[in-house]
mmJSON file of the N, C-alpha and C atoms, coordinates in Angstrom:
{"data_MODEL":{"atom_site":{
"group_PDB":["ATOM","ATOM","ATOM","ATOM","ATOM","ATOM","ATOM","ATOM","ATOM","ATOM","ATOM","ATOM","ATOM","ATOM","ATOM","ATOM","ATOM","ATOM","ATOM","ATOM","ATOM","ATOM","ATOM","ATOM","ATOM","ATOM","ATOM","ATOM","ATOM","ATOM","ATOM","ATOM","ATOM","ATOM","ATOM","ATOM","ATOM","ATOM","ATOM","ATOM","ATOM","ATOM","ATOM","ATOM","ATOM","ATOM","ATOM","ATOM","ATOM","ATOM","ATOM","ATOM","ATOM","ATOM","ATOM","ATOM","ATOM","ATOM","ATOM","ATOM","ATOM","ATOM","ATOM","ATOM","ATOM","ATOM","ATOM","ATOM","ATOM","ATOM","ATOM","ATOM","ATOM","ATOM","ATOM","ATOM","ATOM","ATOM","ATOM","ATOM","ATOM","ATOM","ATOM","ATOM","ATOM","ATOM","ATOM","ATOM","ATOM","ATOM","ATOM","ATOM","ATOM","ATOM","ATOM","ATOM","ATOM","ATOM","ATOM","ATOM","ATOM","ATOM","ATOM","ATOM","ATOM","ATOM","ATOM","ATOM","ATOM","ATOM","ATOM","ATOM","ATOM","ATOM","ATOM","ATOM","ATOM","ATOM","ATOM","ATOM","ATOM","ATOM","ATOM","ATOM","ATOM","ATOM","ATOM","ATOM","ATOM","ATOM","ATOM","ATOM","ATOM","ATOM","ATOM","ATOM","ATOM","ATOM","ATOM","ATOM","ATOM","ATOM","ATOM","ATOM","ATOM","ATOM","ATOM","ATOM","ATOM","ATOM","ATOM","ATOM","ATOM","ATOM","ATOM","ATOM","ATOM","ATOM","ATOM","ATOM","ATOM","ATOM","ATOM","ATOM","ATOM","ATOM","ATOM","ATOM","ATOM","ATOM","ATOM","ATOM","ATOM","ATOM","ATOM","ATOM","ATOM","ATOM","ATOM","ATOM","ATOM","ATOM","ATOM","ATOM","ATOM","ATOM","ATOM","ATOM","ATOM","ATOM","ATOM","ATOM","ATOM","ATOM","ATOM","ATOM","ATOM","ATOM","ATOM","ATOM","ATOM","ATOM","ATOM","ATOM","ATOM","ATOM","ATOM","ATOM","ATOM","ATOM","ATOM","ATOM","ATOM","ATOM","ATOM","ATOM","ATOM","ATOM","ATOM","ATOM","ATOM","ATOM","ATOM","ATOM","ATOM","ATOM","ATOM","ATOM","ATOM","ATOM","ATOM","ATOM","ATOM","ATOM","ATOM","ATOM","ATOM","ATOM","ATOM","ATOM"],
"id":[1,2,3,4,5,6,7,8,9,10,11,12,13,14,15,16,17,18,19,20,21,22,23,24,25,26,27,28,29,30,31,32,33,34,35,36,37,38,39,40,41,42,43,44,45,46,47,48,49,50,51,52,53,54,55,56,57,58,59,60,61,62,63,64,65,66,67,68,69,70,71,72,73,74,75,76,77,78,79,80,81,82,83,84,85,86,87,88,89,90,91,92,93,94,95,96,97,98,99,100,101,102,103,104,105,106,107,108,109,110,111,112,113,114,115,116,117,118,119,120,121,122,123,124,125,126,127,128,129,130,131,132,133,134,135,136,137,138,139,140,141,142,143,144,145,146,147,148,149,150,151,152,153,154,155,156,157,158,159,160,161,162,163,164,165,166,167,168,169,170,171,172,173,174,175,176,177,178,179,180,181,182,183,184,185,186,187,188,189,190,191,192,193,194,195,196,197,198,199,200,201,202,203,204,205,206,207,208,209,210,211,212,213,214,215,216,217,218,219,220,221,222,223,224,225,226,227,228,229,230,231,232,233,234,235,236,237,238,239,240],
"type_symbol":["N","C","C","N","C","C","N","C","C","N","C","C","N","C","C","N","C","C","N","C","C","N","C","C","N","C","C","N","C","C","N","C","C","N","C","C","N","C","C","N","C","C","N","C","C","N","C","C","N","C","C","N","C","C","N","C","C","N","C","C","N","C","C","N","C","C","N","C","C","N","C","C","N","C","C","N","C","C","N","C","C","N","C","C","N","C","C","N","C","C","N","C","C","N","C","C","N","C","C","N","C","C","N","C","C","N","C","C","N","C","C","N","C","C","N","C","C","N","C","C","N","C","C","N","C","C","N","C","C","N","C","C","N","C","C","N","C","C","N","C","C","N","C","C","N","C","C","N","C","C","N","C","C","N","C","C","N","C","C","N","C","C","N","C","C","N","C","C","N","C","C","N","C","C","N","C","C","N","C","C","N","C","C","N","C","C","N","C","C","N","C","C","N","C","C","N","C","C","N","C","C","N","C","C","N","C","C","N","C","C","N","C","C","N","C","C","N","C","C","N","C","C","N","C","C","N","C","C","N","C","C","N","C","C","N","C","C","N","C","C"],
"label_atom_id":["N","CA","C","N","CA","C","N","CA","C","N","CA","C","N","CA","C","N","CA","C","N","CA","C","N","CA","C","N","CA","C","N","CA","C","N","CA","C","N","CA","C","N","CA","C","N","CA","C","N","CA","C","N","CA","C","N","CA","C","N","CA","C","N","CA","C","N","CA","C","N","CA","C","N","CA","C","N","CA","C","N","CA","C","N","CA","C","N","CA","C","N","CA","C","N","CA","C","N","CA","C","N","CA","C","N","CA","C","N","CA","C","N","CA","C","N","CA","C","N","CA","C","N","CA","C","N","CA","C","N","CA","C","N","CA","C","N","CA","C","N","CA","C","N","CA","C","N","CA","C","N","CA","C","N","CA","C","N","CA","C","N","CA","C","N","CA","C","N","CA","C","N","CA","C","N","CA","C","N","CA","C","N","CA","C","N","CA","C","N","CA","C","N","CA","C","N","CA","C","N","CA","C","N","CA","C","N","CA","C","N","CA","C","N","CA","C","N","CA","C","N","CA","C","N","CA","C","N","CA","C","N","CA","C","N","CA","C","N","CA","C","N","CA","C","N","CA","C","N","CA","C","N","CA","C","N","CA","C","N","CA","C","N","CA","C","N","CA","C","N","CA","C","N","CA","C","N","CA","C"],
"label_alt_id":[null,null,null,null,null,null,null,null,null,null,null,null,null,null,null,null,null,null,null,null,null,null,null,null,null,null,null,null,null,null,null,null,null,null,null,null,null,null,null,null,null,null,null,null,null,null,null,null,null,null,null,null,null,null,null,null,null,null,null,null,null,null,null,null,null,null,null,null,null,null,null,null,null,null,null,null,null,null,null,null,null,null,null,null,null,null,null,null,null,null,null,null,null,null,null,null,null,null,null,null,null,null,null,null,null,null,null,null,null,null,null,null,null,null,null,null,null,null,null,null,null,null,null,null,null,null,null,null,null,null,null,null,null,null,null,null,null,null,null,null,null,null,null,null,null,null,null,null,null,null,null,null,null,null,null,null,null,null,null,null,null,null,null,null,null,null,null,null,null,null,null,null,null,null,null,null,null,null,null,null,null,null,null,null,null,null,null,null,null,null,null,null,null,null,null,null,null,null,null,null,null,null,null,null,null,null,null,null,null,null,null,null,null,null,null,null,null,null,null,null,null,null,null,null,null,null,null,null,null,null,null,null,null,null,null,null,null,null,null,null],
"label_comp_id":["UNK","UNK","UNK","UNK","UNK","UNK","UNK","UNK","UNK","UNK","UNK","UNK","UNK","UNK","UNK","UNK","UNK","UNK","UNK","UNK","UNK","UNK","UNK","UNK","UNK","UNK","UNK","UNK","UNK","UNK","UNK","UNK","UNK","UNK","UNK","UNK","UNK","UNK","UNK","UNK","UNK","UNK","UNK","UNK","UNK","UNK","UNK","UNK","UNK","UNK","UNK","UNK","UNK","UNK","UNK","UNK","UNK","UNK","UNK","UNK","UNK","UNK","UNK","UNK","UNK","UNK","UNK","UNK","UNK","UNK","UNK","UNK","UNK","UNK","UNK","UNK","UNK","UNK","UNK","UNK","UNK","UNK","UNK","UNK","UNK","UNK","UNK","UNK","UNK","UNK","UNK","UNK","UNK","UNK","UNK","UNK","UNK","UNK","UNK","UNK","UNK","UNK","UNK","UNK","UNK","UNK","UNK","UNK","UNK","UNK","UNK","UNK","UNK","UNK","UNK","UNK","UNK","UNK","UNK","UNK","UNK","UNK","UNK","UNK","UNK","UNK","UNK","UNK","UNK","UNK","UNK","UNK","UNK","UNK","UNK","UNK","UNK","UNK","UNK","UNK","UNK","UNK","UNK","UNK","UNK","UNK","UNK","UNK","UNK","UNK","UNK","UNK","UNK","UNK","UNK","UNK","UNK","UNK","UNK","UNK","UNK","UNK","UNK","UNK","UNK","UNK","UNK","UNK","UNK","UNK","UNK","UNK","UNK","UNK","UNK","UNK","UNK","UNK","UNK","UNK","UNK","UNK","UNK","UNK","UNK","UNK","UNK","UNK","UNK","UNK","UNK","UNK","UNK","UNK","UNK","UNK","UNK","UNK","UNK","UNK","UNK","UNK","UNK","UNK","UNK","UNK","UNK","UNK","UNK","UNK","UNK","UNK","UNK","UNK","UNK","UNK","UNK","UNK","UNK","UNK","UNK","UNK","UNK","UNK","UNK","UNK","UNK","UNK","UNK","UNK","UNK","UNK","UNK","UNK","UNK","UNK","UNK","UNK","UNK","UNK"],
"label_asym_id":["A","A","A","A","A","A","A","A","A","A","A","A","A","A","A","A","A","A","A","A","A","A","A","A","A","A","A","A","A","A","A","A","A","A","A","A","A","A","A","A","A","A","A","A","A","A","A","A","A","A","A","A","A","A","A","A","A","A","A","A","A","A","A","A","A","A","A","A","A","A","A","A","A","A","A","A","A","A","A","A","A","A","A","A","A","A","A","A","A","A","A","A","A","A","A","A","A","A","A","A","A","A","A","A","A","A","A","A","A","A","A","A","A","A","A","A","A","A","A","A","A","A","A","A","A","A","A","A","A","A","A","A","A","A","A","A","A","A","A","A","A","A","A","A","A","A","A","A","A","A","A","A","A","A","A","A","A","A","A","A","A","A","A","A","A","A","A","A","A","A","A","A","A","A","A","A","A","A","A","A","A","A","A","A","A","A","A","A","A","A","A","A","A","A","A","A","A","A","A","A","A","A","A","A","A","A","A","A","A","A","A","A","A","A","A","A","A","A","A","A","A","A","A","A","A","A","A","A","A","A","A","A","A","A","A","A","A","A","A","A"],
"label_entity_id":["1","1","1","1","1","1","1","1","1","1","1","1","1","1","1","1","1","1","1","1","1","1","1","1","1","1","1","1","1","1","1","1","1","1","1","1","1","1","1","1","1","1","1","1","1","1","1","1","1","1","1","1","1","1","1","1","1","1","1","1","1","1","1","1","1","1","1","1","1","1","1","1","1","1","1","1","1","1","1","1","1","1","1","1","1","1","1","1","1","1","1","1","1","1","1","1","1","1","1","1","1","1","1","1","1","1","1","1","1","1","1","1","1","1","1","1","1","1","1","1","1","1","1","1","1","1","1","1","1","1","1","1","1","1","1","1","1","1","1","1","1","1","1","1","1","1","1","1","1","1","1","1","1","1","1","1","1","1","1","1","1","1","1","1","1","1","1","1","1","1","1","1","1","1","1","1","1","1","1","1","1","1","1","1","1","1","1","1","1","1","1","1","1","1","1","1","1","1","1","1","1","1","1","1","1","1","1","1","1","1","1","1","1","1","1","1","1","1","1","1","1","1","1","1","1","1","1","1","1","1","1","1","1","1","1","1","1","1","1","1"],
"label_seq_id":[1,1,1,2,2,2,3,3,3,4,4,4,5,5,5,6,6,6,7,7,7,8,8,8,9,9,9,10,10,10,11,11,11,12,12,12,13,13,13,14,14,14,15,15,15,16,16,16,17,17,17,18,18,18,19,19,19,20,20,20,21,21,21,22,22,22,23,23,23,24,24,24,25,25,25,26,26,26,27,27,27,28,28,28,29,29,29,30,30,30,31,31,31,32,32,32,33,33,33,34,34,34,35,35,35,36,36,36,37,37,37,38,38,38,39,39,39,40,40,40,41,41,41,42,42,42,43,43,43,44,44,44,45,45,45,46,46,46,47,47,47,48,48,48,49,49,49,50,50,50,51,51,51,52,52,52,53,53,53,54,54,54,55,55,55,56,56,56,57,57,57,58,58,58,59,59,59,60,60,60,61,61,61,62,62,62,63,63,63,64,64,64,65,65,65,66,66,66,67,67,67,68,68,68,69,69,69,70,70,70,71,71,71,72,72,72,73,73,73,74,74,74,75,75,75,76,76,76,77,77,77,78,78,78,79,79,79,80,80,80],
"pdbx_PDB_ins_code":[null,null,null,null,null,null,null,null,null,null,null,null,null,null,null,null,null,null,null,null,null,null,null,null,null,null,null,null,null,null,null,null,null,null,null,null,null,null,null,null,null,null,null,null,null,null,null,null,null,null,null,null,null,null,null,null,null,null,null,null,null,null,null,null,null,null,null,null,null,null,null,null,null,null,null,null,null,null,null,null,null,null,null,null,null,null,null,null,null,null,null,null,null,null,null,null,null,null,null,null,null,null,null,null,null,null,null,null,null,null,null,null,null,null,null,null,null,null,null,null,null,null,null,null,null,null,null,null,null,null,null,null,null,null,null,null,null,null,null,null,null,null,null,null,null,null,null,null,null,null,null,null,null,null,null,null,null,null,null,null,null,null,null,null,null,null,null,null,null,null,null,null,null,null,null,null,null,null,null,null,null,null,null,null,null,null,null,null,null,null,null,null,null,null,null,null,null,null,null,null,null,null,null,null,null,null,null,null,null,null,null,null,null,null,null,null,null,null,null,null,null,null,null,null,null,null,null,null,null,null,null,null,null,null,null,null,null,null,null,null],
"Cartn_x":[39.694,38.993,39.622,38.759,39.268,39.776,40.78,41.32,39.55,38.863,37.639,36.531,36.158,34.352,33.801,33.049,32.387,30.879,30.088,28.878,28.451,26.973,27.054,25.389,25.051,23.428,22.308,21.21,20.682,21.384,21.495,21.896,23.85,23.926,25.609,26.699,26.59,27.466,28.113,29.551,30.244,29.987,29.675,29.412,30.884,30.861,32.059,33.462,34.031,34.735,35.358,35.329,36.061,37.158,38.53,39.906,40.253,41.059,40.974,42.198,42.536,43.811,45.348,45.948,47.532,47.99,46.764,46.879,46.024,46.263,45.829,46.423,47.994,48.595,48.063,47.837,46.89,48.402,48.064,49.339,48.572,49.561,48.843,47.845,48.086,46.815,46.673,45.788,45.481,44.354,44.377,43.295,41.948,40.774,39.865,39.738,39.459,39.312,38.288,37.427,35.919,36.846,37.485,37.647,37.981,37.913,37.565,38.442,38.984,39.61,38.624,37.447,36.361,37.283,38.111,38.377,37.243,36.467,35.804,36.195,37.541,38.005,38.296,38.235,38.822,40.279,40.468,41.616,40.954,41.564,41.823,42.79,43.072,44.257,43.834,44.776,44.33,45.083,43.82,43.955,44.892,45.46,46.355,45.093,44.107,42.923,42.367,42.801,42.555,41.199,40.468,39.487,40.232,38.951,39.294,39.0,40.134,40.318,39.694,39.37,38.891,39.241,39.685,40.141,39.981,39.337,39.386,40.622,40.695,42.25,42.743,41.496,42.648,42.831,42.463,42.87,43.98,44.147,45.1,45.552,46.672,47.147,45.908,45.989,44.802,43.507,43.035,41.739,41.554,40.184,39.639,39.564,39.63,39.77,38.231,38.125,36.521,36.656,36.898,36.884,35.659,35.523,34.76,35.548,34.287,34.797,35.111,35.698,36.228,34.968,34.226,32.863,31.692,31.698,31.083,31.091,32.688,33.534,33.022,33.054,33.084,31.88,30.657,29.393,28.885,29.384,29.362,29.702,31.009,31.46,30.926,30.18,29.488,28.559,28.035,27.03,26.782,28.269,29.328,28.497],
"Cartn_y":[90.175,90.877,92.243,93.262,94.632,94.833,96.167,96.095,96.599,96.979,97.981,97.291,97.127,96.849,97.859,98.708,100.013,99.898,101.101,100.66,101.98,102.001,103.558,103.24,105.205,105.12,105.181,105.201,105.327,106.321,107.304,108.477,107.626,106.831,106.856,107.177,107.893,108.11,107.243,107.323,106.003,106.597,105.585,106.052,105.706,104.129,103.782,102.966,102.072,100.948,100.181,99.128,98.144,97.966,97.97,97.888,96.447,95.653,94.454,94.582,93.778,93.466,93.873,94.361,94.677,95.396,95.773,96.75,97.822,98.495,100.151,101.226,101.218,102.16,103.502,102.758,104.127,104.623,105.862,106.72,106.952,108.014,108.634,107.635,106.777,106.521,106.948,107.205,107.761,107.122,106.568,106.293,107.769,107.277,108.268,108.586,110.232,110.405,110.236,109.392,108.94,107.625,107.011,105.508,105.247,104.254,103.778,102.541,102.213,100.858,99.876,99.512,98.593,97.371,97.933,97.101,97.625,98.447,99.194,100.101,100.069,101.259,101.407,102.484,102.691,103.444,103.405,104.56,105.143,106.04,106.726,106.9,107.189,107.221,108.419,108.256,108.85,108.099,107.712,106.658,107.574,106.601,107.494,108.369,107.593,108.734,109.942,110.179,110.906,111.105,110.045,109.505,109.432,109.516,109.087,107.372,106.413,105.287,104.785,104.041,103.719,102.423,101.42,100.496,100.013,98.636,98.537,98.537,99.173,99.56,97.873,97.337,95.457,94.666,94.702,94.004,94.837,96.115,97.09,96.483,95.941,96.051,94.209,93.855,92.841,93.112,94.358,94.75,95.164,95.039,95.357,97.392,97.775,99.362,99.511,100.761,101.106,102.711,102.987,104.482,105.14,106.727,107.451,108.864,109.329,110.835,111.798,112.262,113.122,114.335,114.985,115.226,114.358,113.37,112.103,112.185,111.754,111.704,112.544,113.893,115.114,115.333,114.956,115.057,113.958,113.185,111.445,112.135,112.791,112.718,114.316,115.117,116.266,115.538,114.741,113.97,113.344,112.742,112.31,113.679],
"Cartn_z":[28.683,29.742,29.954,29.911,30.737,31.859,32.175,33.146,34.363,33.337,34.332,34.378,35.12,35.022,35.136,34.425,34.474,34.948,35.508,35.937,35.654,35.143,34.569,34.909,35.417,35.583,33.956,34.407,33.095,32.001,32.512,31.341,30.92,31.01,30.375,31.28,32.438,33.01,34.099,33.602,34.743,36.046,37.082,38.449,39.235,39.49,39.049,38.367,39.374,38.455,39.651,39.016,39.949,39.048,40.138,39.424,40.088,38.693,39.571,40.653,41.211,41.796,41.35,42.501,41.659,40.194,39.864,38.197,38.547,39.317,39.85,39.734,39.815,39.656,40.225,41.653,42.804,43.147,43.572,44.419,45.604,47.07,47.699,49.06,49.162,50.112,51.308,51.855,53.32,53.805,55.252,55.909,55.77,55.786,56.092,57.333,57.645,59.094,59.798,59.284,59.946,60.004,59.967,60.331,61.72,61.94,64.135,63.854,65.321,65.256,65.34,64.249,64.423,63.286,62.695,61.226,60.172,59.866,59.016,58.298,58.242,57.563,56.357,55.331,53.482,53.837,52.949,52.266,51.125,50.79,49.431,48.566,47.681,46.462,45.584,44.721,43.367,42.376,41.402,40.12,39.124,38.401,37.337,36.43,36.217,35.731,36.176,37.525,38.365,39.077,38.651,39.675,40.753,42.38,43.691,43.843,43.999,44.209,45.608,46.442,47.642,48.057,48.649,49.133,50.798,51.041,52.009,52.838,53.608,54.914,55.308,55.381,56.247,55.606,54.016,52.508,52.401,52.055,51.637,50.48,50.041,48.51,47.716,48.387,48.116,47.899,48.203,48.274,46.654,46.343,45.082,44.956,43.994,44.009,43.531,44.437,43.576,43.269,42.202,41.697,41.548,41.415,41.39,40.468,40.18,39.656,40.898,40.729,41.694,42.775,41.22,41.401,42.275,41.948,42.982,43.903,44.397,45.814,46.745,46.037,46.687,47.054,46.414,46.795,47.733,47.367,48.566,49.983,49.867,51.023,51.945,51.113,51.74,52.515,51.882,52.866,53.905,54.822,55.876,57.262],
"occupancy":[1.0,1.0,1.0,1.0,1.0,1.0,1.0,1.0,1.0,1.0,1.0,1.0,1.0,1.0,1.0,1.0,1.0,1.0,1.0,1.0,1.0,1.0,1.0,1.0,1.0,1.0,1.0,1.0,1.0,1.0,1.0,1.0,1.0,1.0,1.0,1.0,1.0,1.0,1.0,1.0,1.0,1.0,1.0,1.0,1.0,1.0,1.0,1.0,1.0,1.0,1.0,1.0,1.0,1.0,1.0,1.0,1.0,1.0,1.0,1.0,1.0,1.0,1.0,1.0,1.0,1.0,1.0,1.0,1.0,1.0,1.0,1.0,1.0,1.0,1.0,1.0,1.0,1.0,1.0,1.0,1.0,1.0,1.0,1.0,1.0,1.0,1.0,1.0,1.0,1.0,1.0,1.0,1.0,1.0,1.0,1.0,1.0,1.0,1.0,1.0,1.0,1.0,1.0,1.0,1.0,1.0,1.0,1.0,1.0,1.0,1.0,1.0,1.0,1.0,1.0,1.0,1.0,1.0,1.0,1.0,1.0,1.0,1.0,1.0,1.0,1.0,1.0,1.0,1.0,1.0,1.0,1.0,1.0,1.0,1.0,1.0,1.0,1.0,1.0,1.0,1.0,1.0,1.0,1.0,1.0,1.0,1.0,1.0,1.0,1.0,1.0,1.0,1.0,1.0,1.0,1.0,1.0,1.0,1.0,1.0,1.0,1.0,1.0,1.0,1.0,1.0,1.0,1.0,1.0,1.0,1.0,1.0,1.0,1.0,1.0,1.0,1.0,1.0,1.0,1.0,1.0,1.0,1.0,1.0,1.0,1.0,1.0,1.0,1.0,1.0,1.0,1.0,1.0,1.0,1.0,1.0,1.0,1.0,1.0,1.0,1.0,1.0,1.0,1.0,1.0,1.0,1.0,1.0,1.0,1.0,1.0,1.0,1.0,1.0,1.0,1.0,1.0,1.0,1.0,1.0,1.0,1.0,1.0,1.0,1.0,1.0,1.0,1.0,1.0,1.0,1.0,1.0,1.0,1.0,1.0,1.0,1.0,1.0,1.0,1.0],
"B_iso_or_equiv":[0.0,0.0,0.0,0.0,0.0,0.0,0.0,0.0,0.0,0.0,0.0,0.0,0.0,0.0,0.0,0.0,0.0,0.0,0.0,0.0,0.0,0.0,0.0,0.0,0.0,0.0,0.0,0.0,0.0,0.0,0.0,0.0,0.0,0.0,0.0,0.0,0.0,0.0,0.0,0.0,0.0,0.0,0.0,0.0,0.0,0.0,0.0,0.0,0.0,0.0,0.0,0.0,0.0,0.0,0.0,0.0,0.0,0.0,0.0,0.0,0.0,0.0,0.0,0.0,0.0,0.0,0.0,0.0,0.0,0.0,0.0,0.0,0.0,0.0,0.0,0.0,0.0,0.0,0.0,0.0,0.0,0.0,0.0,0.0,0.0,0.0,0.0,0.0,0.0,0.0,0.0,0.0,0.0,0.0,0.0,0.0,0.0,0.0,0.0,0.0,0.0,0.0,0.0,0.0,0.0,0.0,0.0,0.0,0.0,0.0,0.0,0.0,0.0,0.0,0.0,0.0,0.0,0.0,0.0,0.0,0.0,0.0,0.0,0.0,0.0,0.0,0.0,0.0,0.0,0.0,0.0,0.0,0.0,0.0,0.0,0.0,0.0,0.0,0.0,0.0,0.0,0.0,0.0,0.0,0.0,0.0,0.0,0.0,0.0,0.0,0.0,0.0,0.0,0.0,0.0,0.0,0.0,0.0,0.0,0.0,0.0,0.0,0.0,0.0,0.0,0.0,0.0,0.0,0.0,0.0,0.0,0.0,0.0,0.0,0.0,0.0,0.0,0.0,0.0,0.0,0.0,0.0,0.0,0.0,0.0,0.0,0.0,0.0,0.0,0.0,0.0,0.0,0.0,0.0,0.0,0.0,0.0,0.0,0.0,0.0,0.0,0.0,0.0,0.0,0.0,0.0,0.0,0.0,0.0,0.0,0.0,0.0,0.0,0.0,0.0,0.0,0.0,0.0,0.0,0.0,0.0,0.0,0.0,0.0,0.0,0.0,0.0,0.0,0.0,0.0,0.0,0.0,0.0,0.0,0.0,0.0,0.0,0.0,0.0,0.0],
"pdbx_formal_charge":[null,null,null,null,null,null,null,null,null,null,null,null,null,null,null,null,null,null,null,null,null,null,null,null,null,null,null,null,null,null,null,null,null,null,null,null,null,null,null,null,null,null,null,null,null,null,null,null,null,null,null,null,null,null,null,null,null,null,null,null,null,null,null,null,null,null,null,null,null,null,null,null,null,null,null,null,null,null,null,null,null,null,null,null,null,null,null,null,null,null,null,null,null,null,null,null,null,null,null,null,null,null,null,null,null,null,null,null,null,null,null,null,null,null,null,null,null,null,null,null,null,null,null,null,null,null,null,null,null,null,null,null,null,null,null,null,null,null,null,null,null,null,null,null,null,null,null,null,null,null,null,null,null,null,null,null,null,null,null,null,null,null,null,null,null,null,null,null,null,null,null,null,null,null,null,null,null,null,null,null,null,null,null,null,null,null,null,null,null,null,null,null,null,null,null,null,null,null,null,null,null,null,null,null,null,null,null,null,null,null,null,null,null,null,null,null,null,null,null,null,null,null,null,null,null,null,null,null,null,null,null,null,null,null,null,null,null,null,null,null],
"auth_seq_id":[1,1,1,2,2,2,3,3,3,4,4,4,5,5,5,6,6,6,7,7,7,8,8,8,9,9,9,10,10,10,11,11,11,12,12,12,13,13,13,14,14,14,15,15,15,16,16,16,17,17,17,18,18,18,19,19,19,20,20,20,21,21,21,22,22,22,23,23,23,24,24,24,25,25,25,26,26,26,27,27,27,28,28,28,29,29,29,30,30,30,31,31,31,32,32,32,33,33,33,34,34,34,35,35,35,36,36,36,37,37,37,38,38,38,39,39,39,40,40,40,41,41,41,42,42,42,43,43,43,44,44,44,45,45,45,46,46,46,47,47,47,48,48,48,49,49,49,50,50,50,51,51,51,52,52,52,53,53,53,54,54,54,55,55,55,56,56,56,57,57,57,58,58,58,59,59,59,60,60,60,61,61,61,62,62,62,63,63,63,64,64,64,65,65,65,66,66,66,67,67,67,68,68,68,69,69,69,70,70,70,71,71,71,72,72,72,73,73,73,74,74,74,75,75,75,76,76,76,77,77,77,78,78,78,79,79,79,80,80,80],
"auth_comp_id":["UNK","UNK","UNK","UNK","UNK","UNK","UNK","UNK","UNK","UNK","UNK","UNK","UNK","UNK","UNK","UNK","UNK","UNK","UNK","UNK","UNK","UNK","UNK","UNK","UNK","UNK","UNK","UNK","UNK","UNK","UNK","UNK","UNK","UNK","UNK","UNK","UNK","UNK","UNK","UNK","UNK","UNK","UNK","UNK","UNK","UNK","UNK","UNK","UNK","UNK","UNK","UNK","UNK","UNK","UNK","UNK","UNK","UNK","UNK","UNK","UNK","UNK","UNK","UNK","UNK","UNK","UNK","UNK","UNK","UNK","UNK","UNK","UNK","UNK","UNK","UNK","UNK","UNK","UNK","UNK","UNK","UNK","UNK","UNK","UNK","UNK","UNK","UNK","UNK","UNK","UNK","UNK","UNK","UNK","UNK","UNK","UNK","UNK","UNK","UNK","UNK","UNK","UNK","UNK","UNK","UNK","UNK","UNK","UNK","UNK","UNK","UNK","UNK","UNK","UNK","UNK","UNK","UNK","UNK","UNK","UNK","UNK","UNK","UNK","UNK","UNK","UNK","UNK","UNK","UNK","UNK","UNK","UNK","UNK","UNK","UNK","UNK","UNK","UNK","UNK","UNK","UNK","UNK","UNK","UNK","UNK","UNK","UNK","UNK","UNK","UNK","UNK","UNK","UNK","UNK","UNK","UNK","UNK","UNK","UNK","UNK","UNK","UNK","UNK","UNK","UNK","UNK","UNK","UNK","UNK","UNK","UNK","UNK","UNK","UNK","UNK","UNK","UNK","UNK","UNK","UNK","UNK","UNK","UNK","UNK","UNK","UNK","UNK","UNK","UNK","UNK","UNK","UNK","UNK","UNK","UNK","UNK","UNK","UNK","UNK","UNK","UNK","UNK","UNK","UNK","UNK","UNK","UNK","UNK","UNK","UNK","UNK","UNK","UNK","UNK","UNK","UNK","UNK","UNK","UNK","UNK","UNK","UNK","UNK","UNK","UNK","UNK","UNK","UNK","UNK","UNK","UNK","UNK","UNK","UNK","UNK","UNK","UNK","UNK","UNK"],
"auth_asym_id":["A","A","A","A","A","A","A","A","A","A","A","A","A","A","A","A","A","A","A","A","A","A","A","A","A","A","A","A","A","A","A","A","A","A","A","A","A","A","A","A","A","A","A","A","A","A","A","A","A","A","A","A","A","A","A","A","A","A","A","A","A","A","A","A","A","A","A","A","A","A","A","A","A","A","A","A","A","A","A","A","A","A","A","A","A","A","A","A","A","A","A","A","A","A","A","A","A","A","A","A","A","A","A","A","A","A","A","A","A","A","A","A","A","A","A","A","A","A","A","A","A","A","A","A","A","A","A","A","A","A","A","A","A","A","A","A","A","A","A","A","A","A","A","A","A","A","A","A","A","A","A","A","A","A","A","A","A","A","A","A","A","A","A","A","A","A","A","A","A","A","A","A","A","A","A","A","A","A","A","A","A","A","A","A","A","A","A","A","A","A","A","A","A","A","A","A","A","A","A","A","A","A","A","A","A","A","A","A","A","A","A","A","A","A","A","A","A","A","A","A","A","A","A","A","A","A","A","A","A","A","A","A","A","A","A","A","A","A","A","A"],
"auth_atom_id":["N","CA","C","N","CA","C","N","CA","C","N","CA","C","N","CA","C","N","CA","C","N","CA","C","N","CA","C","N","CA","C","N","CA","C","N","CA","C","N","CA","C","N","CA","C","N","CA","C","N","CA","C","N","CA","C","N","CA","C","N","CA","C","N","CA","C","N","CA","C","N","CA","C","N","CA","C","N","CA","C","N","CA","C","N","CA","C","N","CA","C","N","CA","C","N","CA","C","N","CA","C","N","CA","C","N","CA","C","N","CA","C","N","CA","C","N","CA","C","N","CA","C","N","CA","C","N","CA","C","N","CA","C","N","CA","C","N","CA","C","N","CA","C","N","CA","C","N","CA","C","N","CA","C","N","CA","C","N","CA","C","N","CA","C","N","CA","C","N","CA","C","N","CA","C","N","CA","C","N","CA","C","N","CA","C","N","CA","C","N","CA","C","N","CA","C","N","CA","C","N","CA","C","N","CA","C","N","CA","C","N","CA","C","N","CA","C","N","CA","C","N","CA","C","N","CA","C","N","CA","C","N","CA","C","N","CA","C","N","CA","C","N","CA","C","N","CA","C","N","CA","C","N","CA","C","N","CA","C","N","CA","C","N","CA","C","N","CA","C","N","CA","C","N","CA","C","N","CA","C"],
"pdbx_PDB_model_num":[1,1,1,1,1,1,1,1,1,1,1,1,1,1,1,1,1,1,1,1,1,1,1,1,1,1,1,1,1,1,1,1,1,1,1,1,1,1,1,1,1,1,1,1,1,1,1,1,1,1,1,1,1,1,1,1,1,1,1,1,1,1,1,1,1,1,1,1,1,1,1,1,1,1,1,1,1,1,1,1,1,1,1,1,1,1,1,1,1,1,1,1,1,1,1,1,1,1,1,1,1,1,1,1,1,1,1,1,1,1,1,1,1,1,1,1,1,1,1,1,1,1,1,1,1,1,1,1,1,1,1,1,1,1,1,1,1,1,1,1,1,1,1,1,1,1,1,1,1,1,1,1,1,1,1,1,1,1,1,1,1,1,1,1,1,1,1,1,1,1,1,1,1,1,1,1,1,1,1,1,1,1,1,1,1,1,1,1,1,1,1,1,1,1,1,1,1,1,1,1,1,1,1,1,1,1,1,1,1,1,1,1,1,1,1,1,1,1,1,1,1,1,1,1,1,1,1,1,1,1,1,1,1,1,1,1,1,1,1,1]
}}}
């Protein structure tokens, strides 16, 4: 089995990946500043690929990683 599950739109391009458990090798995390004390909250990282990593905040190192291109991120999160 791969460390990645990849998910890609019609044209080929990875959107993103699920990293499994404990083999992330994320750096960096920070709560997001849209997060509320609801328990709804992500973090962020940066993957040794240098994709933006995302993780639920109340799993934290238990939580599944979901990467993105950086490009992605950045357009995801214009949209906020």
């Amino acid at each position: 089995m791969s460390e990645y599950t990849n998910v890609e739109n019609r044209e080929g391009r990875r959107l993103l990946t699920e990293t499994p458990k404990g083999r992330h090798g994320v750096t960096g995390w920070h709560k997001s500043s849209y997060s509320s004390n609801t328990g709804t909250c992500v973090e962020q990282g940066v993957h040794p690929t240098g994709q933006v990593a995302v993780r639920d905040t109340k799993l934290g190192e238990d939580s599944h990683i979901l990467t993105f291109e950086a490009s992605d991120w950045k357009a995801f999160i214009a949209t906020l």
